[in-house]
The first five atom37 places (N, CA, C, CB, O) and aatype in JSON, in Angstrom:
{
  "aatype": [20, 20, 20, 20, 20, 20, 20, 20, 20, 20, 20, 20, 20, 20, 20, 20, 20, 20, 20, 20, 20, 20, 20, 20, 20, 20, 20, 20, 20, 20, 20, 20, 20, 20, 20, 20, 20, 20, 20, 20, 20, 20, 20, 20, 20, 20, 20, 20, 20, 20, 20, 20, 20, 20, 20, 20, 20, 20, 20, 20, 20, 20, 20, 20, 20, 20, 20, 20, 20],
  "atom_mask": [
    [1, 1, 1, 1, 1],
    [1, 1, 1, 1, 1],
    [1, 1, 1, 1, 1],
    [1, 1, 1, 1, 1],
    [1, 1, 1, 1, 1],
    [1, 1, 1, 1, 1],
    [1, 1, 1, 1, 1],
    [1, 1, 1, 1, 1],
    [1, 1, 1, 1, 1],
    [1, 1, 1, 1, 1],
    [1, 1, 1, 1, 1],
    [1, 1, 1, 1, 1],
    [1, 1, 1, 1, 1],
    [1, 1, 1, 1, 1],
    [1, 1, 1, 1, 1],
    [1, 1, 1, 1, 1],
    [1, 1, 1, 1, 1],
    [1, 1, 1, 1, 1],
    [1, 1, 1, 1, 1],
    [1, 1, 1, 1, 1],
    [1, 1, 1, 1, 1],
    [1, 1, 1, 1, 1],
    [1, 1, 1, 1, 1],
    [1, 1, 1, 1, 1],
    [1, 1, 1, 1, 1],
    [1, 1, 1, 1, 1],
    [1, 1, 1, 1, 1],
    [1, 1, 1, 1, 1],
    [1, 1, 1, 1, 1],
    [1, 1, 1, 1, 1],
    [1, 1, 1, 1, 1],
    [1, 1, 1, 1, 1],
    [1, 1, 1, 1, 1],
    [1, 1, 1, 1, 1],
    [1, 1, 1, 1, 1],
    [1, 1, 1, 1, 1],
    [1, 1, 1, 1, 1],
    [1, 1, 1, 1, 1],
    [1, 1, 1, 1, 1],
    [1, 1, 1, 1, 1],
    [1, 1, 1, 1, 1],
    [1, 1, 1, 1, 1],
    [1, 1, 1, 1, 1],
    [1, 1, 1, 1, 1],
    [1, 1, 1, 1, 1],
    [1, 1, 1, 1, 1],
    [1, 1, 1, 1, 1],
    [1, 1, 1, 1, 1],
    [1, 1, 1, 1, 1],
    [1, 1, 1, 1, 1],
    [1, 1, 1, 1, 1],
    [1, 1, 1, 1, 1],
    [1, 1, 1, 1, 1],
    [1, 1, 1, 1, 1],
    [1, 1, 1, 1, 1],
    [1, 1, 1, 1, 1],
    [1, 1, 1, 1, 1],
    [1, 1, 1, 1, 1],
    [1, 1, 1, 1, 1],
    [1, 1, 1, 1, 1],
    [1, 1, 1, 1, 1],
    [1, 1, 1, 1, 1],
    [1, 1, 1, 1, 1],
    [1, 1, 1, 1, 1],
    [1, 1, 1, 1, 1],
    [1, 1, 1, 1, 1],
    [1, 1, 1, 1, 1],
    [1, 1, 1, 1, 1],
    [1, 1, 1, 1, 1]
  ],
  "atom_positions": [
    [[-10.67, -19.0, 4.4], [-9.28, -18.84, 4.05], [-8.76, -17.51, 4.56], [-9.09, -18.96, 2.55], [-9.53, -16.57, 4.41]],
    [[-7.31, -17.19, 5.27], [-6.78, -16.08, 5.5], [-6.52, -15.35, 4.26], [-5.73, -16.27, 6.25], [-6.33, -15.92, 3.19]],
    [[-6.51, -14.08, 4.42], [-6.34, -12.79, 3.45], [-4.65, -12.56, 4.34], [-7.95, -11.13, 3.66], [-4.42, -12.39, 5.54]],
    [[-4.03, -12.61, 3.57], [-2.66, -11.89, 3.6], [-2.18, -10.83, 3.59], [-2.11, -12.08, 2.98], [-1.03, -10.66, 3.97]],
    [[-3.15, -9.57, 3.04], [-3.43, -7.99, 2.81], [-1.86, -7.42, 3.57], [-5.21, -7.31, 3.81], [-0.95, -6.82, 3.0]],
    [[-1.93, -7.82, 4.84], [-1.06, -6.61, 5.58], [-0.06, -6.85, 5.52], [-1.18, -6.26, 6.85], [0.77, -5.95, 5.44]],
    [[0.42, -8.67, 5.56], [1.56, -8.74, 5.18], [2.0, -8.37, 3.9], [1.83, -9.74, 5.38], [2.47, -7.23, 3.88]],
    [[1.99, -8.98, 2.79], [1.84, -8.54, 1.27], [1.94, -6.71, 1.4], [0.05, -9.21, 0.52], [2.93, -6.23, 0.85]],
    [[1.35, -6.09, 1.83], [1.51, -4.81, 2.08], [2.89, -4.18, 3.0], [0.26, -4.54, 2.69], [3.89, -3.51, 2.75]],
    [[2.46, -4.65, 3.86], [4.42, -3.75, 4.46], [5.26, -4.72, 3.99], [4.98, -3.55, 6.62], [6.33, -4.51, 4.55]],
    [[5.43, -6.1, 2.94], [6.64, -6.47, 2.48], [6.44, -5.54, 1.27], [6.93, -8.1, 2.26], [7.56, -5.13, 0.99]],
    [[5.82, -5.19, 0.69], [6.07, -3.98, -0.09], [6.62, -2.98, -0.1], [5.45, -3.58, -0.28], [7.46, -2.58, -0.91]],
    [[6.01, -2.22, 1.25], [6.5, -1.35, 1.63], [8.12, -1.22, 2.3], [5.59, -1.08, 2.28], [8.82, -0.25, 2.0]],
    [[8.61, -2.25, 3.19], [10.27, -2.65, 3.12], [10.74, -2.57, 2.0], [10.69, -3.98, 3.49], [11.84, -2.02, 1.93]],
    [[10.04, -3.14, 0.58], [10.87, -3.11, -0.41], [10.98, -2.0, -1.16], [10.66, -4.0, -1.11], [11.87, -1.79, -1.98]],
    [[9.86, -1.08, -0.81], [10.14, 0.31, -1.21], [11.02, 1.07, -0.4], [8.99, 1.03, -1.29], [11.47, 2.04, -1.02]],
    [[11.36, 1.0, 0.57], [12.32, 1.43, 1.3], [13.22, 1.18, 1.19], [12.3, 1.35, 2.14], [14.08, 2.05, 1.32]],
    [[13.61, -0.32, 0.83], [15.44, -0.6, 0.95], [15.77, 0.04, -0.63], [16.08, -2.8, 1.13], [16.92, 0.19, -1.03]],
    [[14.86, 0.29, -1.23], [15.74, 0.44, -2.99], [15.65, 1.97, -3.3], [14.74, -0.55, -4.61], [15.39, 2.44, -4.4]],
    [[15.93, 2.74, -2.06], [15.55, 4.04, -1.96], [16.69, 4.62, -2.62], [15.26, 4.53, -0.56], [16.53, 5.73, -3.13]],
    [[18.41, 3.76, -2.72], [19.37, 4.45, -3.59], [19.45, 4.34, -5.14], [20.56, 4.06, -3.16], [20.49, 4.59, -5.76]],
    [[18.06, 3.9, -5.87], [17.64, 3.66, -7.41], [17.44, 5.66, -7.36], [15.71, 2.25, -7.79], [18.18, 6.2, -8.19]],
    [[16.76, 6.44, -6.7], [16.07, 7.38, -6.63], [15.08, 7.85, -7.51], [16.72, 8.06, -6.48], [14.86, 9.03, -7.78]],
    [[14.27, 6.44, -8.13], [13.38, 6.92, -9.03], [12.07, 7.29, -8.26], [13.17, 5.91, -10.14], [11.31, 8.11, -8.76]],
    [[11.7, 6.58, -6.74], [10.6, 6.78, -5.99], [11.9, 7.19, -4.51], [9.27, 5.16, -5.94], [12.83, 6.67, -3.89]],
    [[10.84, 8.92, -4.62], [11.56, 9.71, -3.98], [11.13, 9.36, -2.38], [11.33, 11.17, -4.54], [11.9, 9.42, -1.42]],
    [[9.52, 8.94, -2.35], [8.68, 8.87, -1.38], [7.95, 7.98, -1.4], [8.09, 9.72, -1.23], [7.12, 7.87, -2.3]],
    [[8.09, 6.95, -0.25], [6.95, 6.07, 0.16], [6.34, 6.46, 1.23], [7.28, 4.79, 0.39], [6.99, 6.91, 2.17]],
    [[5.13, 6.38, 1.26], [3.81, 6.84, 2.62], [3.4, 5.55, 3.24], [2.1, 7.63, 1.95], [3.4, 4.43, 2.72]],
    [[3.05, 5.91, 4.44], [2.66, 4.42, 5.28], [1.41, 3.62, 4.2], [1.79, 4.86, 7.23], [0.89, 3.9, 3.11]],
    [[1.3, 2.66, 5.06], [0.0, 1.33, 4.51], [-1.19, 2.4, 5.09], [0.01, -0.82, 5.63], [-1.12, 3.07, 6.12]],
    [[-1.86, 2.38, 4.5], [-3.23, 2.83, 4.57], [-4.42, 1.76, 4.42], [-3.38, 3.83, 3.54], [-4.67, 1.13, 3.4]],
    [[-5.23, 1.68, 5.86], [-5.98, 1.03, 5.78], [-7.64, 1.4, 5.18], [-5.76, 0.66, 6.85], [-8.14, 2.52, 5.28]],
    [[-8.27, 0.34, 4.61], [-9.67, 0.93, 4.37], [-10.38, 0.68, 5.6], [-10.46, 0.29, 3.12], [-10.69, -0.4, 6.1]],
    [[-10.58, 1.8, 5.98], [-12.15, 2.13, 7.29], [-12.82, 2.9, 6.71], [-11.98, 2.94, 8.94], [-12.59, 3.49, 5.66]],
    [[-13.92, 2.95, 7.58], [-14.9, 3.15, 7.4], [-14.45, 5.61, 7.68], [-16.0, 1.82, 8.6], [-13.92, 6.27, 8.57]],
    [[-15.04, 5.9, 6.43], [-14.64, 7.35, 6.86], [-15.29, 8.17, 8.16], [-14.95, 8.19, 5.66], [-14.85, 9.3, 8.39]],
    [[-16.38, 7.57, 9.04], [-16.77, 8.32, 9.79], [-16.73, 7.66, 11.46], [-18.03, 8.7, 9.19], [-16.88, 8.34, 12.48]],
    [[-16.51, 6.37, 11.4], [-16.82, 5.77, 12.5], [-15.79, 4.53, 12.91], [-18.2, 5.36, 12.32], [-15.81, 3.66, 13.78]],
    [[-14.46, 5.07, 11.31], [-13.47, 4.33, 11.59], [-13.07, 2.38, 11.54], [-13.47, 4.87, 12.73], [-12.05, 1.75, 11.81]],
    [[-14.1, 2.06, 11.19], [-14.28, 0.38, 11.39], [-13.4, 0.24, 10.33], [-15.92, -0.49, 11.21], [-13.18, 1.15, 9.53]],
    [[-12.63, -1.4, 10.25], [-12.73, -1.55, 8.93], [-13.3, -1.77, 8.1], [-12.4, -1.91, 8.66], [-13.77, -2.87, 8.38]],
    [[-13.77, -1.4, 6.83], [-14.76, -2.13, 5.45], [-13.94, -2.99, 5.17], [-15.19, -1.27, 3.97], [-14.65, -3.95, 5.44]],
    [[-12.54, -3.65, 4.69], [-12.06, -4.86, 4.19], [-10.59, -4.96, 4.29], [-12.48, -5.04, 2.86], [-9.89, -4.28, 5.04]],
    [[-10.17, -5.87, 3.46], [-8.87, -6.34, 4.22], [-8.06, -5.58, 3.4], [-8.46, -7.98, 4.3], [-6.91, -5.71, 3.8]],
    [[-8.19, -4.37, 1.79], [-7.68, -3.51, 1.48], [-6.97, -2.77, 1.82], [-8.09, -3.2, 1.26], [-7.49, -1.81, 2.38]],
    [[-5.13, -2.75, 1.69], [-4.12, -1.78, 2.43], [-4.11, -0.56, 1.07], [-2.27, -2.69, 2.89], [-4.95, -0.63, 0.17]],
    [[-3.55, -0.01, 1.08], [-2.66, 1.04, -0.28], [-1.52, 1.92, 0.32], [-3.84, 2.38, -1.12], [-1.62, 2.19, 1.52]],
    [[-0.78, 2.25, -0.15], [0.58, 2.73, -0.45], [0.76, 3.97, -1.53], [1.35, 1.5, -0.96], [0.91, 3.86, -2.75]],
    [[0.71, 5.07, -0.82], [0.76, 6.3, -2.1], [2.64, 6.74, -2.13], [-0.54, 8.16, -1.48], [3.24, 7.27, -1.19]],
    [[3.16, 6.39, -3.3], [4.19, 6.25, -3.69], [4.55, 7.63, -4.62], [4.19, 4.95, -4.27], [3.66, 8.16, -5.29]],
    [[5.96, 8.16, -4.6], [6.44, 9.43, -5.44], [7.92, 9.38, -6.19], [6.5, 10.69, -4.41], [9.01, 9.07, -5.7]],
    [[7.57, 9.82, -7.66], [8.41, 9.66, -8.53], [9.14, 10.73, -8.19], [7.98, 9.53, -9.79], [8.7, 11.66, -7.51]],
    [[10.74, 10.62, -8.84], [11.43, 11.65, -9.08], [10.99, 12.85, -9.12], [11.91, 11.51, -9.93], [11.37, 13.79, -8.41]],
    [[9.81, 12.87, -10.34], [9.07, 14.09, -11.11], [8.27, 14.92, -10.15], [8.02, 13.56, -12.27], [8.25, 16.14, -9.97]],
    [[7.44, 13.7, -9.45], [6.48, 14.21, -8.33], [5.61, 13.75, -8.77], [6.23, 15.56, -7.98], [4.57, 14.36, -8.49]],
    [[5.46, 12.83, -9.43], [4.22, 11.96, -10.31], [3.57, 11.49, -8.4], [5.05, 10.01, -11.85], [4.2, 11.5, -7.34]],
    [[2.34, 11.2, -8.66], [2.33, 10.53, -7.08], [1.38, 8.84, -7.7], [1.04, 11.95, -5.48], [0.49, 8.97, -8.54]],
    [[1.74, 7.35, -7.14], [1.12, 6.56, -7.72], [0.12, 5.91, -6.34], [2.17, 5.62, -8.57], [0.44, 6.29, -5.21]],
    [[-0.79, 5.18, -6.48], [-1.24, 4.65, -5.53], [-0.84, 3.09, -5.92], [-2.7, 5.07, -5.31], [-1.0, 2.86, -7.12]],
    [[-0.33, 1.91, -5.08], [-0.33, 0.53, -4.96], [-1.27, 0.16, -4.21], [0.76, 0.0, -4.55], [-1.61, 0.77, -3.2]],
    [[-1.87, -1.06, -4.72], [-3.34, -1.36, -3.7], [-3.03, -2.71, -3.71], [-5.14, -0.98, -4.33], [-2.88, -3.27, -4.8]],
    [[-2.85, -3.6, -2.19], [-3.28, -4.56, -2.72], [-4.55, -4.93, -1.74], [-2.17, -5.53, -2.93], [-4.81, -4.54, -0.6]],
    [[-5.41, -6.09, -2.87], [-6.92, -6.42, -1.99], [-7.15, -7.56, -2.56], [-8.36, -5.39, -2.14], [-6.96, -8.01, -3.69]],
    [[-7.57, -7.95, -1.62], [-7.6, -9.89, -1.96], [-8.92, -10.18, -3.09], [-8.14, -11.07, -0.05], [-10.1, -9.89, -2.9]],
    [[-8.45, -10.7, -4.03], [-10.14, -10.67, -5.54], [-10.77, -12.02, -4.42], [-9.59, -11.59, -8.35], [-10.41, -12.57, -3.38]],
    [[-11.78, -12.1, -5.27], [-12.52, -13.84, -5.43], [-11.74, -14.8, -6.5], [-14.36, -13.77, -6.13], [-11.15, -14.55, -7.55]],
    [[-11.91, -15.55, -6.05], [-11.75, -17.06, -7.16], [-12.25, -16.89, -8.24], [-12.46, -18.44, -6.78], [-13.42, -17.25, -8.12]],
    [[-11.93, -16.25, -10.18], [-13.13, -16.25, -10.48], [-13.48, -18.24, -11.4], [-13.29, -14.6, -11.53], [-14.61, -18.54, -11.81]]
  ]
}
């Protein structure tokens, strides 16, 4: 079965962008992929999104495809 990860992820991220005149999230950061930290591969189909409040709170959004349970 396809994993949807990246889409599901930058339609997120558009939607954090267009609702940028709410001004409760001051800052959205690109999709961040999971690789591998030294040799760059990917480990999985895991994007995240580090997001910023008004305050400066900073949140992370993850999305990653579970199993069936």
């Amino acid at each position: 079965m396809l994993a949807y990860c990246d889409y599901i992820a930058d339609e997120i991220n558009v939607l954090f962008w267009s609702q940028q005149s709410e001004a409760i999230i001051t800052k959205v950061g690109n999709v961040e992929y999971d690789l591998h930290p030294e040799q760059g591969w990917m480990m999985s189909t895991k994007k995240t999104i580090k997001l910023t409040d008004m305050n400066g709170k900073i949140y992370r959004v993850t999305v990653e495809e579970i199993d069936n349970v």
